[in-house]
Phi, psi and omega in degrees: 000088178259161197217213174211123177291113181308199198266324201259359174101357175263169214208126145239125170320115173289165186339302207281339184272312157320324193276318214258350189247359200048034172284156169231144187284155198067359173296147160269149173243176182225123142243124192234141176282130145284189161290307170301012208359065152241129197315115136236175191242144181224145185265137190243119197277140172328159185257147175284146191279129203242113193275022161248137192277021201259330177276009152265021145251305163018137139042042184269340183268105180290040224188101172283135149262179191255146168296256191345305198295328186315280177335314173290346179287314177303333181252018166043045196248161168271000000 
């Protein structure tokens, strides 16, 4: 199925590939080179909405900090 790449670098997906990926307009995709470097498009699923907002940071630090070291990194003591 080929198709022809704009002045901007765009592409529109055909009909059969969209229907076969389920896309919806506003949907996100993924596109990736494989080891054979070939191109694949992947449908990338929505993240679920957490209606606390705490919960997209959540366990995000990779590092226990010490109370004392925190407060010295923050007041930019040695």
């Amino acid at each position: 199925m080929p198709t022809t790449l704009t002045s901007k670098g765009q592409v529109t997906i055909p009909k059969p590939i969209r229907d076969a990926l389920h896309l919806l307009p506003g949907m996100s995709v993924e596109f990736r080179v494989n080891a054979q470097g070939e191109v694949v498009l992947q449908r990338v699923e929505p993240q679920p909405v957490s209606s606390d907002r705490f919960d997209a940071v959540r366990g995000r630090a990779g590092r226990q900090w010490r109370t004392d070291e925190l407060m010295n990194l923050l007041r930019g003591e040695d």
